[in-house]
N, C-alpha and C positions, 0 to 999 in steps of 0.2 A: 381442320388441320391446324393444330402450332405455326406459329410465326417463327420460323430461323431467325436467330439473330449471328452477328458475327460479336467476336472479343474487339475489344478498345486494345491500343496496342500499352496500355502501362494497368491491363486488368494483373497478366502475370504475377509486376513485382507486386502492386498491393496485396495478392490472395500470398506469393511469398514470405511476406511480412506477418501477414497472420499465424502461419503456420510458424514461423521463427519464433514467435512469440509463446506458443505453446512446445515446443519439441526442443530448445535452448537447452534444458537439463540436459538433453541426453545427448547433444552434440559437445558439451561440455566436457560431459566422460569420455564421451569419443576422445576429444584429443588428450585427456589425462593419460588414457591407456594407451596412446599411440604413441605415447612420449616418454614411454618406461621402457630401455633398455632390456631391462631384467624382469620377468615378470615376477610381481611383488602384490597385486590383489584381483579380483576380478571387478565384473562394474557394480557390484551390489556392495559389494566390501567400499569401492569410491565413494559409491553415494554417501554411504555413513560415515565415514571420515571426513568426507568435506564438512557434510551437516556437522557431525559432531564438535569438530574443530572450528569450524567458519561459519557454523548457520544456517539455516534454512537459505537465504536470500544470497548464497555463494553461488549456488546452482543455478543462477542467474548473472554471474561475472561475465561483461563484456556481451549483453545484451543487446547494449547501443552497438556494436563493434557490429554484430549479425546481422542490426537492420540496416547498419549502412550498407552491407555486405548486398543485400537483398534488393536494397534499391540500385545498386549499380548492376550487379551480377543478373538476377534474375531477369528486373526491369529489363536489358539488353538483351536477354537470350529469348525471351517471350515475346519482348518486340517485332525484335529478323525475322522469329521462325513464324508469329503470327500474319503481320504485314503480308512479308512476303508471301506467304503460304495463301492469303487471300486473294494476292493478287494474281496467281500462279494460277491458282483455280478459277478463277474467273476470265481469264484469257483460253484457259484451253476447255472452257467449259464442264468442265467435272472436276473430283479430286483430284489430288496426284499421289501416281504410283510409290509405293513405298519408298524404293529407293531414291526416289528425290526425296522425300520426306527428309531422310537420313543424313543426306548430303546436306540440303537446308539447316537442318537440327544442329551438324557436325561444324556449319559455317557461325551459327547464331552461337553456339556454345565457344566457340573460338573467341570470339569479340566480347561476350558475357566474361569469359572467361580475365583475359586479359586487364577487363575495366574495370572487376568487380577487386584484383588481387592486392591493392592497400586493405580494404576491409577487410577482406578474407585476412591476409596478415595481420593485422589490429586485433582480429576477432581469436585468432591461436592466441595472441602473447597474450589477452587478456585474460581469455580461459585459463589460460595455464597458470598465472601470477599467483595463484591462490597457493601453490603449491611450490614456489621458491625460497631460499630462504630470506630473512626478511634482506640484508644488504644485496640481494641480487634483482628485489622486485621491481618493476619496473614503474608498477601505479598509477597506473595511465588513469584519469579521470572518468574521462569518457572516449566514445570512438577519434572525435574530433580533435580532442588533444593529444591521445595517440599519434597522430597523423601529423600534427602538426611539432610533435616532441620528435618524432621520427626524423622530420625533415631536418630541424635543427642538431640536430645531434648525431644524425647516421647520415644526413643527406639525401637530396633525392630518389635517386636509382635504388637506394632501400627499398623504400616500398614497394619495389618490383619485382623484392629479391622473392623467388621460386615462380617466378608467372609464367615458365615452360611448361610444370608440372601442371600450375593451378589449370593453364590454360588446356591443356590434353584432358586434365582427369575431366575440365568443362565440356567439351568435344563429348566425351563418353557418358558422361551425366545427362547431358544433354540429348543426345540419338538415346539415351534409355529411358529415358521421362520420357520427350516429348513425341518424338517418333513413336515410339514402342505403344505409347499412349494412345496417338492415333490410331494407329494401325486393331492394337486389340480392341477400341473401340468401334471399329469397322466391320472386324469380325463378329464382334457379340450383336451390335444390330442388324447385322443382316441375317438372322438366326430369329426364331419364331418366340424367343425366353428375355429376351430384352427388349427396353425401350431405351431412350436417352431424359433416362431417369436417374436418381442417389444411387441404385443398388447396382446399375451398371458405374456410374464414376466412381464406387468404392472400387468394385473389379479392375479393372480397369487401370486408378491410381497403384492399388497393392501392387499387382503384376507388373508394373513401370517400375515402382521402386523396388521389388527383389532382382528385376535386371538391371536396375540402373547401380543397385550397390555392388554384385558381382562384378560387373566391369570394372567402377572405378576403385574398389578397394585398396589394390595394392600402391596404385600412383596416389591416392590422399594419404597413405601412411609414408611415402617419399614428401608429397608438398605438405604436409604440419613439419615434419621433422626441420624441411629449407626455411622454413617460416618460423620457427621457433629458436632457429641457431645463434647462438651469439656470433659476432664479424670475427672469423678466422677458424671457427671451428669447424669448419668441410672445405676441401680447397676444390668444390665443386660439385655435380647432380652423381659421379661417378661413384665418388667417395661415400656418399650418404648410404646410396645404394648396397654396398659394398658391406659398408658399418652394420647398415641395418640388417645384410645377410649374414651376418654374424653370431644369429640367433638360429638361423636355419629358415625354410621357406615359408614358416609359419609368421614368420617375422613381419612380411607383406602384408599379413593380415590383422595385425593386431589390432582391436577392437572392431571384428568385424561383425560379430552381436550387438554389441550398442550401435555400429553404425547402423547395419539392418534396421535395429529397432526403432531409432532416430529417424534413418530417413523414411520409411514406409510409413509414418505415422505421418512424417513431413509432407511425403508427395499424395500422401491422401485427401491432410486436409487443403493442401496446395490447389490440387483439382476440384476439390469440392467446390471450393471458394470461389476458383476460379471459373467453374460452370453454373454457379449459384449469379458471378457477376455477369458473365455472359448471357444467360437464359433472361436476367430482370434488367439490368442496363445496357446492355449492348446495342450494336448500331442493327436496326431491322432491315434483312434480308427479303426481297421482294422476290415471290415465286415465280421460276419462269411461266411463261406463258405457252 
């Protein structure tokens, strides 16, 4: 019989960082198209317009912004729900029931949430600079000088600015990855067609992220909009909401194919990675007796 191991609790953000690394492009359209008012192209029509205008290596702006993003955000919410989740289990002697799962997931994406929201903030304005005109751009260097231009010139509490949003849509991101993950993963091996092999954490991750993007679609097209706004232009989360239903209810959803696309590929290879680190370096699980 296989050796169980258990996750390290900072496997998450590293396998997060991977997957940012490759699915960047398309979180990038994501917030181009979330940031259009008026709809004016789709994401195939972006892609070439970026390239064509800015280059192949555009579709990569604010890279650094994502991994900061990833070591804070993910690192955190992979932590709680793994720790905890281990230590949970091993007190009451089995897994646990779904719904704590959920509750856990909703607690660890709260905190992920919250700690992860400069980066997250950094990582829109950078995305989007590409597309300002030139006296509006902002030009941030890198994530770190974002962060640190930020403070001197907008002040602290900036960088906080939408982390109701950031942190709820985290809540929902989170119970749809990590939960939802578990739990389909519980169901496919107790079934005679799987093992806890690639072909189940491909299952597995896809199915996490087509629920984890239905959930949070509509609140990340609210937190890029709070995250994107210049200081005065929403005198609040009511206003944005409002503005943005202005378009009608599709509005909620804008780029919700690239996000699909983005994130399912994101939380695939997320998990891959992350059961790839798990299964070879993880801490060894001694069978009960």
């Amino acid at each position: 019989m296989e050796d169980q191991r258990l996750a390290k609790w900072y496997f998450g953000g590293m396998a997060s960082c991977g997957a940012a690394c490759c699915t960047h492009p398309l979180d990038l359209l994501k917030v181009h198209l979330q940031t259009q008012q008026i709809k004016q192209m789709g994401g195939g029509q972006m892609a070439v317009h970026i390239v064509k205008n800015q280059g192949f290596f555009a579709l990569y702006n604010g890279l650094s912004a994502s991994l900061l993003r990833q070591l804070t955000y993910s690192t955190t919410r992979f932590a709680i729900y793994e720790v905890v989740k281990q230590r949970m289990s091993e007190s009451s002697g089995g897994p646990l029931p779904f719904y704590k799962r959920v509750l856990l997931a909703g607690f660890a994406g709260a905190c992920g949430g919250f700690v992860g929201t400069p980066g997250d903030m950094i990582n829109v304005r950078m995305q989007n600079d590409i597309k300002l005109p030139a006296d509006q751009k902002r030009n941030y260097k890198h994530a770190i000088d974002g962060v640190i231009r930020v403070v001197k010139e907008e002040g602290i509490p900036r960088l906080f600015r939408g982390a109701s949003t950031a942190t709820f849509r985290a809540v929902l991101m989170t119970i749809g990855q990590l939960s939802f993950y578990d739990q389909i993963k519980g169901v496919l091996l107790s079934t005679p067609y799987f093992t806890d092999n690639l072909t189940c954490h491909f299952t597995c991750s896809l199915a996490a992220g087509a629920i984890a993007t239905t959930m949070t679609q509509p609140v990340d097209v609210i937190k890029t909009r709070a995250m994107n706004a210049r200081p005065g232009e929403f005198r609040g989360l009511w206003h944005i909401i409002t503005y943005t239903a202005k378009v009608g209810p599709l509005g909620f959803f804008k780029g919700y194919i690239p996000a699909f696309v983005r994130l399912g590929p994101h939380t695939i290879i997320t998990f891959i990675l992350f059961e790839q680190l798990r299964k070879n370096f993880g801490i060894l699980k001694k069978p009960v007796q």
